[in-house]
N, C-alpha and C positions, 0 to 999 in steps of 0.2 A: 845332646849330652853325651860326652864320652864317659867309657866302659868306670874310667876312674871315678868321676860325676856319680855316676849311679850307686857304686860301691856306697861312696861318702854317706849321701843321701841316704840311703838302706838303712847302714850301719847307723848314722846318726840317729834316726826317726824309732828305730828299734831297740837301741840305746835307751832315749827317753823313756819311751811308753814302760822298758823293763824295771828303770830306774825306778818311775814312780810306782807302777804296779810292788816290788819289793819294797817299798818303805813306807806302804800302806798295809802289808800283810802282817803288821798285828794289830789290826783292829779285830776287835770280839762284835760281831754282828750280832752274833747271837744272846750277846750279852743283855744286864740289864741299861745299859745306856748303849746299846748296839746302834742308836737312833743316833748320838751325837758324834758317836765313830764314824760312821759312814758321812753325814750330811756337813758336820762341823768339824772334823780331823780331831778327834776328842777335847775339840777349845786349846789345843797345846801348839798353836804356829806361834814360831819366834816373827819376831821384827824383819828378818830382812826374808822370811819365808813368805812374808805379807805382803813386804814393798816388792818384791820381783813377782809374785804372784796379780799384783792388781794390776801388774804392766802388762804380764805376759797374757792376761785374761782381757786385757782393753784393747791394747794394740796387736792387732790383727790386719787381715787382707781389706775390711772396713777402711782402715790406715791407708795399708798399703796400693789400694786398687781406688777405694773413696777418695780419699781425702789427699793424697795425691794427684790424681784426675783434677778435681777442683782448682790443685794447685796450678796444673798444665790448663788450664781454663782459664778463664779473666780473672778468677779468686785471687791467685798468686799465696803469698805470705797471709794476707787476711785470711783464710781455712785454719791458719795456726790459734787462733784465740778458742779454738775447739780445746787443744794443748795449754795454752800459757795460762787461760781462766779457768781451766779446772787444776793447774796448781793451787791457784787461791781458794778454790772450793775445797780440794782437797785439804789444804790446812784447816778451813772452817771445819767440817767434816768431821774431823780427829777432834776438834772442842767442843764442837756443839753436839751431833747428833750420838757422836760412838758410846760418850758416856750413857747415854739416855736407854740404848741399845744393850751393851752390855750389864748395866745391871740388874736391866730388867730380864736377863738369861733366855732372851728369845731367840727361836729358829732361823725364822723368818720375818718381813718386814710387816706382809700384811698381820702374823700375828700381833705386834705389836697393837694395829691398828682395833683389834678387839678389845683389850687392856684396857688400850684410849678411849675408845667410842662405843663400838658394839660387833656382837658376831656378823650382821647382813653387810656390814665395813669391810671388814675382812674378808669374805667370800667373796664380794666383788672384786678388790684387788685383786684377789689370787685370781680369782679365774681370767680378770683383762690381761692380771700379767703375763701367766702363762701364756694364756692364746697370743701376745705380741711378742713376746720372747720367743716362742718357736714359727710363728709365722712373716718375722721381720727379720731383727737381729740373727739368728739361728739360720736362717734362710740366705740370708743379706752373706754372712762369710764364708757359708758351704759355696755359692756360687762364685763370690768375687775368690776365693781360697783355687777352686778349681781354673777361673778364669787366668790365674797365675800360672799355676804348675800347668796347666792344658797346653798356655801358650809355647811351654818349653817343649814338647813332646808330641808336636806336628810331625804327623807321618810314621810315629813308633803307634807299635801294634803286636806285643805280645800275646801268643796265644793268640790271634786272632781280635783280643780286646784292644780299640781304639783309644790309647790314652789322649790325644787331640782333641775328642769328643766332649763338651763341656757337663752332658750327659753325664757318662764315665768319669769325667775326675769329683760330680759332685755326690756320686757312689762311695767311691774309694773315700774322699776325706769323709762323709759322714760316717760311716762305719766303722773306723780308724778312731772316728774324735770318742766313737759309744764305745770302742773296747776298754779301755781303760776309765772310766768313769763308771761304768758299769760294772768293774772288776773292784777297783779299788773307791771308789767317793773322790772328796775333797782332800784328801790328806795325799793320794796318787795325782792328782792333778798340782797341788803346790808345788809339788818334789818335781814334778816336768815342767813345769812354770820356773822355777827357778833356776833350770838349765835352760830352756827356751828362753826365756825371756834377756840370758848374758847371750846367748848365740844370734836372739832379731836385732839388740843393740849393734853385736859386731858387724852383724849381714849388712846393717844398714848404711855403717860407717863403709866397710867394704865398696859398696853400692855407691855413695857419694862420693868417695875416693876416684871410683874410676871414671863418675862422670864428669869430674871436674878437671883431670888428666884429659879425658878425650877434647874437655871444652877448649883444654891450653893449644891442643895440638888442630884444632878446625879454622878451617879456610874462613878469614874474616866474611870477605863477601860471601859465604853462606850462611855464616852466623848473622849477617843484616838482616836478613830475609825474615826475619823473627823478632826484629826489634821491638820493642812495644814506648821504646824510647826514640822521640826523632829528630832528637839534635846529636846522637851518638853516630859515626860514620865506619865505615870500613878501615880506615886509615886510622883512625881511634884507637878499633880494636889490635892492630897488627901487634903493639908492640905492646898489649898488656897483659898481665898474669890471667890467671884462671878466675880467680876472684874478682878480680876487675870486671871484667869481664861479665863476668854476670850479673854485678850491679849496674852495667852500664848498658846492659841489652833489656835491664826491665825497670830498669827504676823512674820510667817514664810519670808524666801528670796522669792523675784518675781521670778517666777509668782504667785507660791503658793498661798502665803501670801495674807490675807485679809484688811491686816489693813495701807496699802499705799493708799495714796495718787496720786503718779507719779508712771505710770505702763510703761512697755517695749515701744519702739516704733513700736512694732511688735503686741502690744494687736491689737485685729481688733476690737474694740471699743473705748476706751479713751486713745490710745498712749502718750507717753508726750508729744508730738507734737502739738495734740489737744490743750494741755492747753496753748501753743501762741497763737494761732490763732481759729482753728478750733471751741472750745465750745462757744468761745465769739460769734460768729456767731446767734447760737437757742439761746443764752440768751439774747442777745440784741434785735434781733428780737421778742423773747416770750415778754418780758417785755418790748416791747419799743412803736415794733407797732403792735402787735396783739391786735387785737379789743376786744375779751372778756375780755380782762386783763386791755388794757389801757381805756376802758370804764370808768370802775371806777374812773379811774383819771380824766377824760376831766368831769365828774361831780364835781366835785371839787367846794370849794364855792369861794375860791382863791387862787392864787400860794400858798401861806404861805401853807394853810391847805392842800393843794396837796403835799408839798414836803413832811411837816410831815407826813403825812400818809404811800407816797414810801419809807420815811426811815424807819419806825416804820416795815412797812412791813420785810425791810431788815436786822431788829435786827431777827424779827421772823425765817427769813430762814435760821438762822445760828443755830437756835435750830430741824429743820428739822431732820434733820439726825441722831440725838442721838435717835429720835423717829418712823423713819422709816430704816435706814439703817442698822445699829445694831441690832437692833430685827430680820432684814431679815438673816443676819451672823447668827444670832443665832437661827434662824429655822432650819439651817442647822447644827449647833453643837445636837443640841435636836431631831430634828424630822426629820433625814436624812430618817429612813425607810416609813414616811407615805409620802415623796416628793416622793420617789421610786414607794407606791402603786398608787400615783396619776399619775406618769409616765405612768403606767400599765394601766389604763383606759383609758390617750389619746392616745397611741400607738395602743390599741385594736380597737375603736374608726374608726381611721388613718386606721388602716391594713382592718378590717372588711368592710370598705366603698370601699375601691380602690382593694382589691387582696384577695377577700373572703378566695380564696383556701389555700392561704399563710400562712394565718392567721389559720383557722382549721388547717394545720399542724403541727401548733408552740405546745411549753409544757404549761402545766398549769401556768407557772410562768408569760405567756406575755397576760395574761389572765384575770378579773376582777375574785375576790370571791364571787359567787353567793349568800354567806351567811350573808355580811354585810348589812347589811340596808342602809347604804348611795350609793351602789354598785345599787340598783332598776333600778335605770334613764339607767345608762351605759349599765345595762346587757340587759333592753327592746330597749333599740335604734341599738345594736350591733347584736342580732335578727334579727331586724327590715334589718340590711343592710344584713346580713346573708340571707335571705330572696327576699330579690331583686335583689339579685345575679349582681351588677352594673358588667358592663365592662367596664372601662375605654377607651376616647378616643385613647391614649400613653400608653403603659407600663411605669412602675414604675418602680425608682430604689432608694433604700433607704441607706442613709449615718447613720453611729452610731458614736459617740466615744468608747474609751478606757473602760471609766465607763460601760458602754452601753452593750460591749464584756464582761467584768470582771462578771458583772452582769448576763445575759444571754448568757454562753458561745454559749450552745446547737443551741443556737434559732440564735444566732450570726452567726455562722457557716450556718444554714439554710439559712436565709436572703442572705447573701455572695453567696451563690449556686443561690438562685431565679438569682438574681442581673445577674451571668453571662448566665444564661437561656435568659433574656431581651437581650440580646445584640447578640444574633445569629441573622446573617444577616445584623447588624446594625452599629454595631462599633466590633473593633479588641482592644483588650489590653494584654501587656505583663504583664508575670509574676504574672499569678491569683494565690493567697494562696490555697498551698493543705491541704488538710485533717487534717494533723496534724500541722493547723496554731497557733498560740499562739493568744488568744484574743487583743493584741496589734498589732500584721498583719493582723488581721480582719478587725479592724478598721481605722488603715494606707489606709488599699485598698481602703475600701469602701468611704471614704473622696478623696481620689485619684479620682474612677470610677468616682465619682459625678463633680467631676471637670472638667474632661474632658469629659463627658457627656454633661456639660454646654456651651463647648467650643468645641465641636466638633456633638454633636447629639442631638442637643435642639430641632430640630423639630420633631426626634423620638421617645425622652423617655422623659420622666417627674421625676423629682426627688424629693424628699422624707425626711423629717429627724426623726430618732425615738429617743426617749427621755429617757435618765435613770432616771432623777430626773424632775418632774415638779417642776421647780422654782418658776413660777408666782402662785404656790401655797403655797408660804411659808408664806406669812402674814395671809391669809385665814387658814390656820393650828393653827398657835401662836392662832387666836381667837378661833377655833374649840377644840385644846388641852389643852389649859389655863386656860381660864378662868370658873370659878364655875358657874354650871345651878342652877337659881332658887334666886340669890341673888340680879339682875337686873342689877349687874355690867355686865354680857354679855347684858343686852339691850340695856344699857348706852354706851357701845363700840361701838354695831355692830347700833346706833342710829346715834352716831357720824360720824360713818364712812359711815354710807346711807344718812345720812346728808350731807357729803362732797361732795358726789358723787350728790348729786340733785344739789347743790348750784355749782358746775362746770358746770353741763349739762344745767341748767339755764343760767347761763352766756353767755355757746354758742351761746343758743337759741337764747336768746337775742342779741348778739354782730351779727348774723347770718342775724337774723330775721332786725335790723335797718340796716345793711350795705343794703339787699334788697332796703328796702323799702326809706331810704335815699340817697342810692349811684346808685342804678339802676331806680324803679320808678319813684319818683319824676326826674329825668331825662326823662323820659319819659312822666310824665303828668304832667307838670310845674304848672299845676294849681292846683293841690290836697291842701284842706284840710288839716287842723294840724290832724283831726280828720280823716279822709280816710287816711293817715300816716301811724298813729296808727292801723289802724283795717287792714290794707295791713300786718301791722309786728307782729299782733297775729294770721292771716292765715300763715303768712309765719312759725311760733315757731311749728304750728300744722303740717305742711305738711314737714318740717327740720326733728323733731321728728319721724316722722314715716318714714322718710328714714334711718335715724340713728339705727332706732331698727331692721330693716331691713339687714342692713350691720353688724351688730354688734353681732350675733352668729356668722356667720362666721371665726371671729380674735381669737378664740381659737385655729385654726389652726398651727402646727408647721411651716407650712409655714415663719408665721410673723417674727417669733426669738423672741419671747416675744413680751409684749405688749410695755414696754416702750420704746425697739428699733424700733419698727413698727410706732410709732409715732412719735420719734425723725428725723429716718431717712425720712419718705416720705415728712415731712416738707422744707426737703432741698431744693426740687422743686421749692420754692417761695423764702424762708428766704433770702439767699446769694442775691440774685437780690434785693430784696425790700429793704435792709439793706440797700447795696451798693449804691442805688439810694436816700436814704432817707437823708444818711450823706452829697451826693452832694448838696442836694437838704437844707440843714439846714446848713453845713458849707463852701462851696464853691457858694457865692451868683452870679458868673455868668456863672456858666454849662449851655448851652443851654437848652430852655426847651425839645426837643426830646429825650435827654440821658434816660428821664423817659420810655419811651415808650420801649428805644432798651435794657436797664437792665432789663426791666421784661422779655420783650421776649427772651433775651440771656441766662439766667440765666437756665431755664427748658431744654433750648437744651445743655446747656455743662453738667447737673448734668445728665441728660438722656442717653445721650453718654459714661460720665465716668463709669455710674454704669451698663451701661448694654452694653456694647459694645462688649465686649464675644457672647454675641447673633444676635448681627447686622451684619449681612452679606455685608460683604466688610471692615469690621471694624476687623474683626480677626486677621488679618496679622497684624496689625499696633501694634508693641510692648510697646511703650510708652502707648496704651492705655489699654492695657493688664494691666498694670502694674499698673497704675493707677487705675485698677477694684477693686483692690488686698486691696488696702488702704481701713484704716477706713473710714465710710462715713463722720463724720468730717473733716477729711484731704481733701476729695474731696469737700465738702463745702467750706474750708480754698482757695480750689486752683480756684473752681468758682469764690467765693470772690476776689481773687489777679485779674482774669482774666479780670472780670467785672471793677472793679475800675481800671486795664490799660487804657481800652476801653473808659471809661469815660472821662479818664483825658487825651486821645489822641484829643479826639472830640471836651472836653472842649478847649485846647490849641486852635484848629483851628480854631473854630467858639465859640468863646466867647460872651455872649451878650454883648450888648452895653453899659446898665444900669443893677444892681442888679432887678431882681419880686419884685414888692411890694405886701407883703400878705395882706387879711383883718387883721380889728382892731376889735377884741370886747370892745365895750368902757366900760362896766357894770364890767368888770373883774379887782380884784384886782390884779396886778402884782407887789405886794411886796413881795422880798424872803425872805424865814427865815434866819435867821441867828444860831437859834437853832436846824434848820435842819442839817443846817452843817456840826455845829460841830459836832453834833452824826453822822451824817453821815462820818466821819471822824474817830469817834469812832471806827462804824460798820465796817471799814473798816481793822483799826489795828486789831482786834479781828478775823475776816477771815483770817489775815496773820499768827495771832498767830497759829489757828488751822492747817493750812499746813503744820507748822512746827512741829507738835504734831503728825502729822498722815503722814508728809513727806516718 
């Protein structure tokens, strides 16, 4: 970054944090509703404080480093129904649940769930939520946040401090995201959201802008090399625009193909199956009752201006994806060999920490270039485990693909040998590839071994995955290789998008920090202060943070599968249950109140079971659940969902109450609906349907 870059960035980031902190500084904390100042912006956000608020609090480095990645991956354009289906949720959303919410003038969502069912309902939500909102989400953007800006500031070292260090930038953003959250609440976080959130839209377009200029001006035969289309040729591409161009380099038959929509039902991610059932699940959950997000909403000054804000929001998220999915695609048309050299440093990384010996054997190619400047960090930390010669608890055994072998034959072949060294004594397998294996039986095996290693020798070896392309660095690339040093257009991007990532990790904090303090303490000290409240949920934003940044080097690991699947999926724990019990609990007005209590606890134990029952001893034999492992984890969310809701409506038949619960009334709340929400809402919706059909 030049001297201009940095200014930009500064001035921008400090700009925000000041802006919002002043236009929350007349909340009365100490007041008698000091509680709804601080947690709920005194209930007085306008409509469009809402709609850029619920973007700039969703769309984050999650976005940008996730779902990006994905999109550079075989996903393509399919990641987007993450985007386009929760336009449609978010319209439901604004009509079905917000009414429900705001009249009944609740905090929070698990309070809700007290009203509806009972107090042991509510304590359980609150405490699964918070623990997965500061040990997932919370975690998931402090790391993919730093993994951005880190990657811009290879080799800078102020003071001595390593800003390259993934360490160090998940320092900086946590700390940054608690000052102003901690200073100001919900009301300092909108007012930064609503400037962050026009500056990640510009960044973004920004961002796509240049990579579609670089794609006009690249050497056909290089852009071949990435086709996922194979009737498209070199001489195709010479003479066509930017846009062409990119439908013509992915719009290949599935799998290939990047620019569907509807994938096989065999993808282990977004099946079409998913899209009955299964994505509706994290979308209606994220946007319904997830507390960082629906915060925003329960601030609201009335239905009216709540609805308009969840649909304004929902035009926004159908412009998502032309500015993060696309660009990811096309990190991978452009920058396939620097996603390769980022491979090379976490695999080295991976190998050097667990299997020192391994790792010295390999060729130079699985190795980092001691010469680049941005290689510092890698080469002193891989030393470093050089050095400590760790032994692991387990032997290792490591899975590759196709790419993986093609790439590293040599090293391929080595790994394949370690693999069957680990397994003397331990497990027996037929048919090990000899000598003269072809890099595609290399890789067949090693996906094979690891399988049944899973399901036959988990308590002896540990398994491993090495990476040909690091994908979750393909947005962090587009900024790195794109844009011009010195012009302050790279500060104004990477401001934006450090921007985003503060104004999520605030949110959590916040959303985190009031479920504590209104769903657990005050339960606990029925007498507190609007003012001891308050000052419980700015220790709690302090001591969340610093678990976060804690957990949060960690998730670079290949382990996760990326970052945005590590976050999608470990959320299923909760979502499927709390969904299922929420709908009973708003449309079926005489479910017993208990149902609450037996859907959240059902719900961890069958998604627990389906996903990991390969490893539970006694559960191996049982083929149904084998089989079930195998599915995408939306499908197994779709089938907890079905499970729960049986369950429900068995209980409900039997013991129905007597009369419908009567929730609280907020009388101060206007509950007139728009009518102009609607209609757009209505709008937003044909417009979603159009895009499926565009990218079907």
């Amino acid at each position: 970054m030049g001297a201009v870059d940095i200014l930009v960035f500064v001035v921008f980031v400090v700009s925000v944090i000041s802006i919002g902190l002043w236009k929350s500084k007349g909340e009365k904390t100490h007041s008698e509703h000091g509680a709804q100042d601080y947690f709920l912006a005194g209930r007085g956000l306008t409509w469009w404080l809402i709609g850029f608020s619920l973007i700039a609090a969703n769309i984050s480095t999650e976005q940008f480093v996730g779902m990006s990645g994905k999109a550079a991956d075989w996903l393509g354009m399919a990641i987007a129904s993450y985007e386009w289906m929760a336009a449609i949720t978010l319209v439901v959303v604004a009509f079905l649940f917000l009414p429900t919410f705001l009249k009944s003038g609740i905090y929070t969502i698990p309070e809700f769930l007290e009203y509806r069912y009972n107090t042991f309902a509510r304590t359980v939500m609150a405490l699964c939520t918070m623990v997965i909102l500061v040990g997932v989400p919370t975690a998931s953007v402090i790391y993919s946040g730093a993994k951005v800006i880190t990657g811009n500031f290879q080799g800078v070292a102020p003071f001595g401090i390593d800003l390259g260090d993934i360490t160090v930038g998940c320092w900086i953003i946590g700390i940054l995201s608690a000052v102003y959250v901690f200073a100001g609440g919900l009301k300092a976080c909108a007012w930064a959201d609503l400037i962050q959130g026009t500056a990640l839209v510009l960044g973004g377009v920004v961002i796509a802008a240049f990579a579609f200029s670089v794609l006009a001006d690249r050497d056909p035969q290089e852009l071949i090399q990435t086709a996922r289309n194979q009737e498209v040729t070199a001489e195709s591409l010479q003479n066509a625009g930017p846009l062409q161009r990119f439908w013509d380099l992915n719009k290949g038959p599935l799998p290939d193909g990047k620019t569907h929509m509807v994938r096989d039902i065999k993808d282990k991610e977004i099946p079409w199956t998913a899209l009955l059932i299964g994505l509706w699940i994290p979308n209606f959950f994220y946007w319904g009752l997830n507390q960082y997000i629906t915060q925003r909403t329960l601030g609201s000054r009335s239905l009216a201006e709540g609805q308009r804000g969840i649909v304004f929001a929902a035009f926004l998220k159908l412009i998502i994806p032309f500015i993060v999915v696309i660009p990811g695609i096309l990190a991978y048309n452009l920058f396939q060999g620097q996603l390769k050299h980022d491979a090379v440093n976490r695999n080295a990384l991976l190998l050097s920490s667990d299997v020192p010996d391994l790792y010295v054997s390999l060729s130079d190619t699985m190795k980092p270039d001691r010469d680049q400047v941005r290689n510092k960090n890698f080469v002193t930390r891989i030393e470093e485990n050089l050095n400590r010669g760790r032994t692991p608890t387990k032997p290792f055994v490591y899975k590759f693909d196709a790419m993986f072998a093609n790439l590293h034959p040599q090293d391929a072949a080595a790994v394949t040998a370690y693999n069957l060294r680990q397994l003397d004594g331990k497990l027996t397998v037929d048919a090990a590839p000899g000598e003269d294996a072809s890099p595609q039986a290399l890789a067949d095996f090693s996906q094979e071994l690891v399988g049944v290693v899973s399901e036959r020798a988990a308590d002896k070896l540990s398994t491993e995955t090495l990476v040909a392309l690091d994908y979750d660095n393909a947005f962090p690339t587009l900024i790195r290789e794109l844009l011009p040093i010195g012009q302050g257009i790279k500060g104004f991007v990477l401001a934006a998008i450090f921007g985003a990532v503060i104004s999520s990790i605030a949110a959590m904090l916040n959303s985190a920090s009031t479920i504590f303090a209104m769903d657990i303490y005050r339960k606990l000290r029925t007498g507190a202060s609007q003012y001891e409240l308050v000052t419980v949920g700015r220790v709690c934003v302090v001591a969340f943070v610093l678990i976060a940044i804690l957990i949060a080097p960690s998730l670079g690991h290949p382990r996760f599968g990326g970052i945005f699947t590590f976050i999608q999926e470990f959320q299923g724990f909760i979502s499927s249950g709390i969904l299922a019990i929420f709908l009973f609990g708003v449309l079926v007005h005489r479910a017993p109140r208990y149902v609450g209590t037996v859907g959240l606890l059902l719900n961890p134990v069958l998604y627990g079971i389906f996903k990991f029952s390969p490893q539970i001893p006694g559960l191996k034999s049982i083929g149904v659940l084998q089989t079930i492992a195998t599915w995408s984890f939306l499908d197994r969310m779709a089938l907890c969902f079905g499970l729960i809701m049986a369950v429900l409506s068995v209980m409900t038949l039997v013991r129905p109450l007597a009369k419908p619960v009567e929730l609280p009334v907020n009388p101060k709340m206007d509950m007139t609906t728009s009518r102009g929400a609607k209609a757009f809402g209505a709008v937003v919706i044909l417009l979603t349907l159009v895009l499926y059909v565009i990218f079907w």
